[in-house]
C-alpha positions as CSV (number, residue, x, y, z in Angstrom):
1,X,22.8,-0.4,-22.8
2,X,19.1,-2.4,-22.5
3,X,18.5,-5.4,-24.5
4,X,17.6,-3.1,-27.5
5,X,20.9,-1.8,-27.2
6,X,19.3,1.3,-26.0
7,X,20.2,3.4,-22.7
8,X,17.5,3.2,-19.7
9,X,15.5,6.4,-19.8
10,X,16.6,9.0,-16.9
11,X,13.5,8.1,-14.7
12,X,14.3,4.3,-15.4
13,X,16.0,4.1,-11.5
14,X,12.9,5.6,-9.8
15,X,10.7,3.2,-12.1
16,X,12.7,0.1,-11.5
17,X,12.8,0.7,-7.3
18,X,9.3,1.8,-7.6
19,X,8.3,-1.4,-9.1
20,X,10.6,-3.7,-6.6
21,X,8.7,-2.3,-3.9
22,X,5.4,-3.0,-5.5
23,X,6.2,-6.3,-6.6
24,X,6.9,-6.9,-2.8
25,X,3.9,-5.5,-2.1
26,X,1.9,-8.1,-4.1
27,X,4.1,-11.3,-3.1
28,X,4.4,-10.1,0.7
29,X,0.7,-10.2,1.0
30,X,0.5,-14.4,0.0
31,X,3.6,-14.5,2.9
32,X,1.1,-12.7,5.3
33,X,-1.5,-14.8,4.9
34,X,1.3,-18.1,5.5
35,X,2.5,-16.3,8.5
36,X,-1.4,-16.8,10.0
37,X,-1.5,-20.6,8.9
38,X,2.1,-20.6,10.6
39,X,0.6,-19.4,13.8
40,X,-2.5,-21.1,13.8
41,X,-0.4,-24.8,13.1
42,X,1.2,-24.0,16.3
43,X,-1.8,-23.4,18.6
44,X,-3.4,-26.6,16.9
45,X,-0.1,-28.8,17.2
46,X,-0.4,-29.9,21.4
47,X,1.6,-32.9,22.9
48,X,0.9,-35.4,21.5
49,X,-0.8,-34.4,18.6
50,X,-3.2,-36.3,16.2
51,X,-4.6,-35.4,12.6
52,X,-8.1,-34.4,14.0
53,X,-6.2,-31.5,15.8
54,X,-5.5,-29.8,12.4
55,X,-9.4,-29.1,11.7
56,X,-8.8,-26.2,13.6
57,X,-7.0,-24.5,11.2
58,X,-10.1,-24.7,8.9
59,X,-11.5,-21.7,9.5
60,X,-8.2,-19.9,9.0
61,X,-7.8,-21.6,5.8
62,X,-11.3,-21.0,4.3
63,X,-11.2,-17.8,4.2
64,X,-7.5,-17.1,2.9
65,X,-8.2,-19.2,-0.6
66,X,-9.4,-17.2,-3.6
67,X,-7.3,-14.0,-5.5
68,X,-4.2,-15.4,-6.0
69,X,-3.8,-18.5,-4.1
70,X,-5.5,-21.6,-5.2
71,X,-4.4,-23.7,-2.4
72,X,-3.2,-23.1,0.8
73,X,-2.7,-25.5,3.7
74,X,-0.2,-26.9,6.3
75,X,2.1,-30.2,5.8
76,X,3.1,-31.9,8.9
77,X,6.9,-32.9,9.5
78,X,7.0,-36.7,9.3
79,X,6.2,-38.7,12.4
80,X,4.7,-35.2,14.1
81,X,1.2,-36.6,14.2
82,X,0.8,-39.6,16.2
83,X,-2.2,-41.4,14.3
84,X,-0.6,-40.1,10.5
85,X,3.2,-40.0,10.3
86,X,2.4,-38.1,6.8
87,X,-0.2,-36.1,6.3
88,X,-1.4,-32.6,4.6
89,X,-4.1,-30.3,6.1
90,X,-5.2,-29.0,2.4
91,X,-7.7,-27.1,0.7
92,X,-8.0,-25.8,-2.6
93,X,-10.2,-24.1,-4.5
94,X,-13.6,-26.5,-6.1
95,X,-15.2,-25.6,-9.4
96,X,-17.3,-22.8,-7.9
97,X,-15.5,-21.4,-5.6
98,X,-15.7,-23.9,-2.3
99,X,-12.9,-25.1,-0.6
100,X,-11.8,-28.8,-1.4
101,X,-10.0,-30.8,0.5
102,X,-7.4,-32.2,-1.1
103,X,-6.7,-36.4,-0.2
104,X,-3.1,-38.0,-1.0
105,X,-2.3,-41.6,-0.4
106,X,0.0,-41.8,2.7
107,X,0.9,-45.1,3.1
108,X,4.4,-45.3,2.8
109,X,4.2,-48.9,1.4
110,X,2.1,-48.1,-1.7
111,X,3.4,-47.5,-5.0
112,X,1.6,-44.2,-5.3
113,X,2.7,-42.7,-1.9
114,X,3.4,-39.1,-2.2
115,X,6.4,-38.5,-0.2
116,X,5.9,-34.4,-0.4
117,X,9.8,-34.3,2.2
118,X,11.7,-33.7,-1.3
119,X,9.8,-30.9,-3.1
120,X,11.7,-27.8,-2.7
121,X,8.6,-26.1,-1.1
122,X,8.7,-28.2,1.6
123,X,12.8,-28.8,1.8
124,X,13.9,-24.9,1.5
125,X,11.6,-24.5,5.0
126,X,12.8,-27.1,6.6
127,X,16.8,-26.8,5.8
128,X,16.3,-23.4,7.6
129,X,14.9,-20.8,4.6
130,X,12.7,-17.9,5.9
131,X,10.5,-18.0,2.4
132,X,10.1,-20.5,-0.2
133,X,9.6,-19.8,-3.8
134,X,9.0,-22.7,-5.5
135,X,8.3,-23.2,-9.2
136,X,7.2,-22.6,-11.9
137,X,6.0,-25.9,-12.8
138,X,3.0,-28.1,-13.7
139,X,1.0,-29.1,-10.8
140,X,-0.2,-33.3,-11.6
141,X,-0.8,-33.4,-8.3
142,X,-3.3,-31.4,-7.2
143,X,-4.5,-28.8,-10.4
144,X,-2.5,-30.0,-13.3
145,X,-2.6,-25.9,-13.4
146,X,1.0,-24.2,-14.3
147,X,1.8,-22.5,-10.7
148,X,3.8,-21.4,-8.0
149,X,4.2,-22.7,-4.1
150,X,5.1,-20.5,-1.6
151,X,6.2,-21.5,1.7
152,X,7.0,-20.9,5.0
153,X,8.8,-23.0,7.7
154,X,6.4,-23.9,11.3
155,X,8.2,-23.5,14.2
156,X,7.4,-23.9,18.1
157,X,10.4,-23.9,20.6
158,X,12.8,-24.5,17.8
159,X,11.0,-28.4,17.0
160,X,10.3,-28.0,12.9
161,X,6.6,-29.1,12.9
162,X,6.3,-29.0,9.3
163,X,5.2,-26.2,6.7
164,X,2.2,-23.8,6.0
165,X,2.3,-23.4,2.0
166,X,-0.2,-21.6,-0.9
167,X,-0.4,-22.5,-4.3
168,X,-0.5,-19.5,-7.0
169,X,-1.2,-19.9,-10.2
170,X,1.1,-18.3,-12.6
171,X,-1.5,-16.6,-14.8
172,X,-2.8,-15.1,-12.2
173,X,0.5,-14.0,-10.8
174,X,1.0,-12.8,-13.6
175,X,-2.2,-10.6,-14.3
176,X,-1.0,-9.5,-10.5
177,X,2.5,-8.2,-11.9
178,X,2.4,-7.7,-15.5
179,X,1.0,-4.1,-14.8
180,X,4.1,-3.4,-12.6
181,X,6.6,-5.1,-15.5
182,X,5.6,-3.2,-18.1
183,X,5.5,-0.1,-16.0
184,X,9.7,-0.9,-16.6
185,X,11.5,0.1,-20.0
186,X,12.7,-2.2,-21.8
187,X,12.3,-6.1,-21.0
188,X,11.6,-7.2,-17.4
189,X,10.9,-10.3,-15.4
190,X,10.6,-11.4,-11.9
191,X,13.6,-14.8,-11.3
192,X,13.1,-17.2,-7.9
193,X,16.1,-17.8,-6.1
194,X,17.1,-20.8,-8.4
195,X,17.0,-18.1,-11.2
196,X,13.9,-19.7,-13.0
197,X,11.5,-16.8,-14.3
198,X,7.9,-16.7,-12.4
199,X,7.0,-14.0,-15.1
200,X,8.2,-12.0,-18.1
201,X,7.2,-8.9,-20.3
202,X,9.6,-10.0,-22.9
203,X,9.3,-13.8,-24.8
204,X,12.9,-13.9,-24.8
205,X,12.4,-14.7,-21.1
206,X,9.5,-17.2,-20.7
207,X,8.0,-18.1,-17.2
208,X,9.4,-21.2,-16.4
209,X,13.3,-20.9,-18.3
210,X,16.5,-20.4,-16.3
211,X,18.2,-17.0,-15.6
212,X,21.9,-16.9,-16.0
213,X,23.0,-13.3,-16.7
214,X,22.9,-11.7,-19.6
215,X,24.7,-8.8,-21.4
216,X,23.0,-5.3,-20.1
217,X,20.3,-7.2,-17.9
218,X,20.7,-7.2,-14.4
219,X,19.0,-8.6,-11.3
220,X,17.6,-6.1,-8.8
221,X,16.6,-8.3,-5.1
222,X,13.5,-7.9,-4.0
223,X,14.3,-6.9,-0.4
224,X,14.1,-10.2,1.6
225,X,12.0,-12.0,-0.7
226,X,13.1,-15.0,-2.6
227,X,13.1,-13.1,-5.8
228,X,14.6,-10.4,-7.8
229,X,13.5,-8.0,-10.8
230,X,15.5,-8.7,-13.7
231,X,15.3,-5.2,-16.3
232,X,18.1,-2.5,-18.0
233,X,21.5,-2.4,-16.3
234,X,21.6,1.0,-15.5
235,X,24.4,3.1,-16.6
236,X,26.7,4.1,-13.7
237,X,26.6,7.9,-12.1
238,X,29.7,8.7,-10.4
């Protein structure tokens, strides 16, 4: 039985996979776009390396902001860079459009030092996950915006060198994906792998609260994203 209490129509399999796949679709395109940051941190990250190295990756960044990422950038591992033991290489989108950099106190001895090592965009790469899902949350930081980070761990001869990571905000994730929701009978939302909903067809599940199981919901993965479709269980063919 559904939430309604009613049973999934017989196409509702075919609509649910056809959705996973195009919800992967839409979220494996922001990965793509991190996978050309990745590479590019790693041509621009020589011995020895210094903070002026990462303007490089400038025009790779440039062109990638705008759609559905907001911000997009690469944060160094502590002590990589010898001139900034913290720093972020990060742009985000200015009030018409240009590409902003965005400037953080790094001084570890200030009071308003932004020590970015415990956010779990930054900590899922480094402990070792593939992608990063972060959020939902409010942004203070950068946007004060309601949004995502995605994020992917930078890699060169197995030395962690820090992260390349976008920022997506949830309304326009979810103009991406509502479309494919409601293309789903019955309620559906997407969960992160902490089970907090990115985005909802149904209020019952708001963006931003905590998915625990519930009675005749159940969570589809999206392939090897860290993600999964939430809609009808299904009732079981033998």
């Amino acid at each position: 039985m559904s939430e309604q209490g009613v049973l999934p129509a017989p196409g509702a399999a075919a609509a649910v996979a056809a959705a996973v796949g195009d919800i992967v679709d839409i979220v494996d395109g922001v990965f793509a776009r991190l996978h050309r940051v990745r590479d590019a941190a790693v041509r621009a990250v020589g011995p020895a390396p210094v903070s002026a190295d990462l303007a490089a990756l400038r025009p790779v960044l440039f062109p990638l902001l705008g759609g559905l990422i907001s911000g997009i950038g690469f944060i160094a591992a502590p002590g990589l860079l010898a001139d900034a033991p913290w720093y972020l290489e990060w742009w985000q989108e200015g009030a018409s459009g240009e590409p902003v950099q965005l400037i953080r106190d790094m001084n570890p001895s200030s009071s308003a030092f932004y020590d970015y090592t415990h956010w779990e965009w930054f900590a899922g790469p480094r402990s070792g996950a593939e992608h990063t899902m972060a959020g939902p949350y409010v942004d203070f930081l950068c946007t004060d915006e309601y949004s995502l980070t995605l994020s992917v761990p930078v890699l060169s001869g197995g030395e962690f060198l820090g992260v390349a990571a976008a920022d997506v905000f949830v309304r326009r994730f979810e103009t991406a994906v509502s479309p494919v929701l409601r293309g789903i009978e019955g309620p559906a939302f997407l969960v992160n792998a902490s089970g907090r909903v990115v985005a909802s067809t149904t209020a019952k599940w708001l963006a931003g609260s905590i998915f625990r199981g519930a009675p005749g919901l159940a969570a589809r993965p999206c392939r090897k994203l860290p993600l999964s479709l939430v809609a009808a269980q299904l009732p079981h063919v033998p």
